[in-house]
Each structure stands twice: as C-alpha cells, then as structure tokens.
N, C-alpha and C positions, 0 to 999 in steps of 0.2 A: 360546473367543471373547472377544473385548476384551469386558471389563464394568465398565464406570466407575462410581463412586459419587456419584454427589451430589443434590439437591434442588433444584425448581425452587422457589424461592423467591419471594416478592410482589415483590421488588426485580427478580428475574428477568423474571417474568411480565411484569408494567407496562412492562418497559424493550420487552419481546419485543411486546406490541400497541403501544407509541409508536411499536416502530419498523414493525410490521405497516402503520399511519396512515398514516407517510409513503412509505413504496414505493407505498402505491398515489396518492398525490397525486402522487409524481415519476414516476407511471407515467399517469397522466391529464393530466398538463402538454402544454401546447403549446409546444414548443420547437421554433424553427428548425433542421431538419435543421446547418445550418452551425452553429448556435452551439452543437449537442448534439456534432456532431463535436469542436470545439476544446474543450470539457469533456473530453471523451474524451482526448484528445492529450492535454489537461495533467494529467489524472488519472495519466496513465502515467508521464510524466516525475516525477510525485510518490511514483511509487509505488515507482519504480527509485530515487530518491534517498533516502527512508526507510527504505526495505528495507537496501540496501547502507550507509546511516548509522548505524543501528542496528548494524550488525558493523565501524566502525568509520572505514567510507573518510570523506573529510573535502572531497569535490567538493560543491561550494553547487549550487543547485536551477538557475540561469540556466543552471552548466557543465553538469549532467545534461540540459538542454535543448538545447543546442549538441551534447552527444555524440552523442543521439535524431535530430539535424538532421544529422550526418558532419561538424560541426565541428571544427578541431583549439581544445584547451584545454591551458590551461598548466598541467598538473598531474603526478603520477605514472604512469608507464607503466599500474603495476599496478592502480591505482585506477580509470585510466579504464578499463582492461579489465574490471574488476569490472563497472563500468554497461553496458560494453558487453554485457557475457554477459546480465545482466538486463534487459537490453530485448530480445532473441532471447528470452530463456525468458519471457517477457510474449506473444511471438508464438506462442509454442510453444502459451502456457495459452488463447488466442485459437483456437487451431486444434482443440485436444484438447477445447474445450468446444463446439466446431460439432459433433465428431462425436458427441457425446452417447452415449459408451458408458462402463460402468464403467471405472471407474480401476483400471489392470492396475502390477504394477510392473514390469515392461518401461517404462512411463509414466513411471514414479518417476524410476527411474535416465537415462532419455533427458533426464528436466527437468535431473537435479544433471549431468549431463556437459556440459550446455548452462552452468549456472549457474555450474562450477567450470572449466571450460575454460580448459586456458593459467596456470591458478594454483595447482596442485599437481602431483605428477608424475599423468603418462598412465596407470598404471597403477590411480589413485585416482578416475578422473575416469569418473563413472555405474556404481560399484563400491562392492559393500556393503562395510562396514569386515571388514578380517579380524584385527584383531586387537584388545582394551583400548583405549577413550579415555577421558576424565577430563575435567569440568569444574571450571574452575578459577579462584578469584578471586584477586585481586591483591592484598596486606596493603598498607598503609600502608609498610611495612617494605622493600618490592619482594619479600617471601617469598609463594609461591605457597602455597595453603590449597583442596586437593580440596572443591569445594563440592558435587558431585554425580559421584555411577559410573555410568554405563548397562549397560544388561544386558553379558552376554558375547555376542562375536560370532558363534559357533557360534547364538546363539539368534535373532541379528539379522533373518534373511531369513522365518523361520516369525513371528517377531513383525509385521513388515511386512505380512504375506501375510493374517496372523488379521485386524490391521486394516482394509484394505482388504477384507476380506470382511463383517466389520462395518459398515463403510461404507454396503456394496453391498445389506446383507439389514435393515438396521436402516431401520423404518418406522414407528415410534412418535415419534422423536422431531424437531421443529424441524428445519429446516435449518441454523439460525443456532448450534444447539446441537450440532449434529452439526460443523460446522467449527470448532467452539471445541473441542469433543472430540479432531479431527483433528488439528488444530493440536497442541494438548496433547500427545496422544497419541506423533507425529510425533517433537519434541522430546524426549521421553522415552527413545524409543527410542537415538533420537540412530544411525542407521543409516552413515554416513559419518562419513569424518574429519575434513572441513571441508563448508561450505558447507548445512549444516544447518537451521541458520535461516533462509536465505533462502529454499533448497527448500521446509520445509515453510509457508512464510508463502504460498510460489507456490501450494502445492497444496491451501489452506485456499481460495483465493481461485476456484481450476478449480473445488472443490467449488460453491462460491456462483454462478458463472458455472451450471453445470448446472443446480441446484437453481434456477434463476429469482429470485433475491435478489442480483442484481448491478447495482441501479438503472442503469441503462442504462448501467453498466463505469465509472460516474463516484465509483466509494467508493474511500476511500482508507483502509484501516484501519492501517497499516502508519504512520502520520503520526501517530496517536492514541499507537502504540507509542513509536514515534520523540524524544514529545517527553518522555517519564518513563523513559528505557530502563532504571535503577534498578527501577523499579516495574513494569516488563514482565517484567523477568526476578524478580525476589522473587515475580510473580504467578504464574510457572511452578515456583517452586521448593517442592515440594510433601515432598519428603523427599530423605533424603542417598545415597539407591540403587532400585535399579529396585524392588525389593521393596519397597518404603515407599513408594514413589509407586504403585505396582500398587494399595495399601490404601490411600492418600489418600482423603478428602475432598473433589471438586473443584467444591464449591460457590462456595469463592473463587474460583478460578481463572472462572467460569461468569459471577458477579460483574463481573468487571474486563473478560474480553470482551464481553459484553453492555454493559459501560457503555461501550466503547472503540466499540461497533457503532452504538449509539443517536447517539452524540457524530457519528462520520462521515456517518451521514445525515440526521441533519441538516445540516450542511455539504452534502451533496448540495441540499437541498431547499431552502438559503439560497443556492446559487447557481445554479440553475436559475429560481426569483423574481427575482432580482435580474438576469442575465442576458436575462431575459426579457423585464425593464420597462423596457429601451431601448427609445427614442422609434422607431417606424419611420425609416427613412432617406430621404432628398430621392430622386428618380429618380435621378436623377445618384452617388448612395451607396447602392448596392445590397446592397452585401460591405464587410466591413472586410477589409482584407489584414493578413497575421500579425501585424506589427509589432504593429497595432490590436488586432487580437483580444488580445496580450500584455497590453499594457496595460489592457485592460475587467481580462482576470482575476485582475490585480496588486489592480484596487480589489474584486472580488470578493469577493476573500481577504479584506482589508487594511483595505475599507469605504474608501481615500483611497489617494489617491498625488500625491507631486511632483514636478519637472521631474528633480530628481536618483534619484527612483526610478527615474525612465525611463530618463537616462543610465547607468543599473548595469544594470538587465536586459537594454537594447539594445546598453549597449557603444555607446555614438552621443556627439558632442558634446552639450552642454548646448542652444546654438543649433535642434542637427535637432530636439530632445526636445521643446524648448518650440513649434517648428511641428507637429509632430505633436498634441501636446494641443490647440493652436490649431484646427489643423483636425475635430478630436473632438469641440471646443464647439463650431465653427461649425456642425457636422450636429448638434447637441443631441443628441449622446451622452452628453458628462458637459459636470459645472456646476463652473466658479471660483467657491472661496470663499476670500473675503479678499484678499488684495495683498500686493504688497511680500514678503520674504526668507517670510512665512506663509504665500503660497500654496498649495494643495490642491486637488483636483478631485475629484467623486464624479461616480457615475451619475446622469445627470438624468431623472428620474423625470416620468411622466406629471401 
C-alpha cells in the first residue's frame, strides 16, 4: 500500500483551517444563481488554459474562451486540439464526480484517452506505458540532462491500482492532503507517455469535486501552478528515481500545495464578494448578457479595466467597447475613474 512520508506541520495546519474559513464563507454566500454560474464557466476556461500552459501550448486565456464557445482561433491545429481534449475531460471530471463512486482505473485511462486524443498514436491513447520513459530537462547547451526515471513499466499498472486503493481506504487523512498526495503520487508514477500532467492535475481536481472541497467548481489551482511552473516542478522533484522518491520526505511538496490551495481560494472568496457587491440592476437590467458578464470578471481578476482591455477580450472595435462600458455605468455596475487617455473603470460598490 502507498505510504508517503511527511509531517503536518504548523505552516500546513494554519494554511489547512484558513482555508477550512473560507469554504464555509464561500459556501454561506449568497450568490446569484447566474453570477455563480459564470464563475463557474470562467473557472473552466481558466482551468483548461493553465493546465495545457503549464505543458507548454501557448493559446492566451480569451482564445481558450473562444475554443470552450466553438469558436474558430488563429493558432495551431495541435494546440487547439490540446484545449479541445481539456475541456471534454473537464466534462468527463463533471460526470464521474455526480456519480460519486471510487475512482477505478478503467476511470484513469477513459480521462488520459480523452486528454491525449488525436496527439499521439492510437495505440497510446488511454494506455498504460509499456515500456522506459525519462524526464528530462533542457541544458542551457540544448543537451538534454535525465532529471528523473519512473518506475518500470512492468510495475506501472499494480502501482496505479495500490494507489487508487489508498485513495479509496485512507480515512485519517485531509482531503486537501490526500489530493496533494494523488497529485504527487500520480506524477511519480508517471503511468503514460505523454499527457501525464494534465491527467493527473484532472484527477487531483474529481478527487476534490467528491470530497466536497470544490467551492462551488470555482478553484482554480492549476493558475497558482501555472504562474511559477519552475517552481511547480522543483516542488515535485523529490529524487532522481522511483526509489528515492518512494523515501522522500514530502513535507515540501505538502508546503507548496497547500500554499497554492489557500492562494486559490481565496481568489475564490475575492470574487464571489466582489461579484456580489454589484448594485441590484434597474427592472429593465435584469441579466448581464455575456459580453457583460466578461467584462465584470476582467475587473474581478484585475480589480480595473479599460476600454482597450475590452477591445482585446471582445475582439470588438474601440467605438462598441467604450458603449458597452457606457452602458455598465449607466445601470451602476461599475464606476469611471478619471478621464482622458487614464481612464479605468471598477465595480461600483454599494
């Protein structure tokens, strides 16, 4: 049976009741069904865009929006197919956590055929590796330098199996500590030949959807990764083979997810407030339509936006951008500060 080593430590603890606090404040909020929904939508589109940026594709957060909408984008075939496959295995992790049964790997392999679909050969796609893979970084030099060996593949499917039954029988610990586990654990393995990362980041995220630690599907942890991925991967690199990562230490590792978990929800719990504290609307503005909704959660994020923020996310002339805002202050949704080439808008608060 998996047995990881590490210590919950005070750094742990504290981070694991801050963030206890805010689940239940984002879980007592009063949010309008609509405006919890479009949380929801852009959490996904952010989730598919960090996730697949993290391994490298290079589509900005608007095109991963566009892609999630059946838009066509000017980019690479293969890249958009990457967001493409990551928004079905989002659906996937959507469906497999209504039915609230262990995680089988029949389940595994259904997510990475979904995740890897169309970008490797067919025979690799929802298929445990059968033979050596190697991690590996990239020297200064362009010489490649084995940074890590995962088990042999003979061992890959009984390693898989042990952890998911870990998973499944482990009751002492966290939730949040247990997906930090999986996660970990996941990569370690390294069970396929590509698409690794994305899978096990999908199946970190079903775990948390089960477990009731999925603030209403609006976390985004995968953005925390996203923005140090030097420091995402150093935090996974625990030894230079399965055996020396088997005897790790993974209190850092424990560390760095847990600071990456507290970081996202907050961000949850800053944009559900903030969301919130728009002014009721006139009768006559009942609903924002998309456009609108895009723009509240540009200043969400961002805390401000400009008329040229809006012309880049909408893809709209300057002209629409600036009646659109127009009509945003007119319902005292958000407030102009300042004039002239300085203009900015934020939410207009009660």
């Amino acid at each position: 049976m998996f047995s990881p080593r590490f210590t919950i430590s005070n750094t742990i603890l504290n981070r694991l009741t801050k963030i206890a606090e805010i689940k239940s404040a984002v879980e007592r909020s009063m949010i309008l069904p609509e405006r919890e929904v479009f949380l929801r939508r852009m959490a996904i589109t952010k989730i598919a865009h960090s996730s697949t940026s993290i391994e490298g594709n290079t589509l900005k957060e608007h095109q991963v929006e566009k892609v999630a909408n059946g838009k066509a984008v000017n980019a690479e075939e293969v890249q958009v197919r990457e967001v493409k496959n990551y928004l079905l295995a989002l659906r996937k992790i959507d469906e497999l956590s209504n039915k609230n049964e262990s995680l089988k790997i029949s389940d595994v392999l259904q997510v990475h055929r979904i995740v890897i679909d169309g970008l490797v050969e067919k025979e690799k796609q929802g298929v445990l590796r059968r033979g050596q893979v190697y991690i590996v970084n990239i020297l200064p030099n362009g010489r490649e330098e084995v940074a890590y060996t995962p088990p042999k593949a003979k061992d890959v499917e009984a390693l898989i199996k042990n952890l998911l039954s870990w998973l499944d029988k482990e009751e002492s610990l966290h939730p949040i500590i247990k997906a930090g586990l999986l996660h970990y654990q996941f990569e370690t393995i390294h069970p396929f030949t590509d698409g690794n990362g994305r899978t096990g980041r999908l199946l970190s995220l079903l775990y948390l959807y089960q477990s009731g630690w999925d603030f209403k599907k609006i976390l985004v942890l995968e953005d925390f990764y996203n923005q140090n991925r030097k420091g995402y991967y150093e935090s996974l690199q625990t030894g230079v083979d399965y055996k020396s990562r088997g005897c790790a230490d993974l209190t850092g590792w424990l560390e760095y997810y847990t600071e990456g978990f507290l970081s996202e929800a907050q961000k949850v719990m800053d944009q559900i407030i903030n969301i919130s504290s728009i002014k009721n609307f006139d009768s006559s503005r009942k609903f924002l339509d998309k456009d609108e909704l895009q723009v509240i959660d540009f200043i969400v994020t961002l805390g401000r936006i400009t008329s040229a923020d809006v012309v880049d996310i909408l893809n709209i002339p300057k002209r629409t951008a600036q009646d659109k805002l127009k009509r945003l202050e007119d319902a005292r949704i958000i407030k102009k500060i300042s004039e002239g080439p300085n203009t900015y808008y934020i939410i207009e608060t009660i």
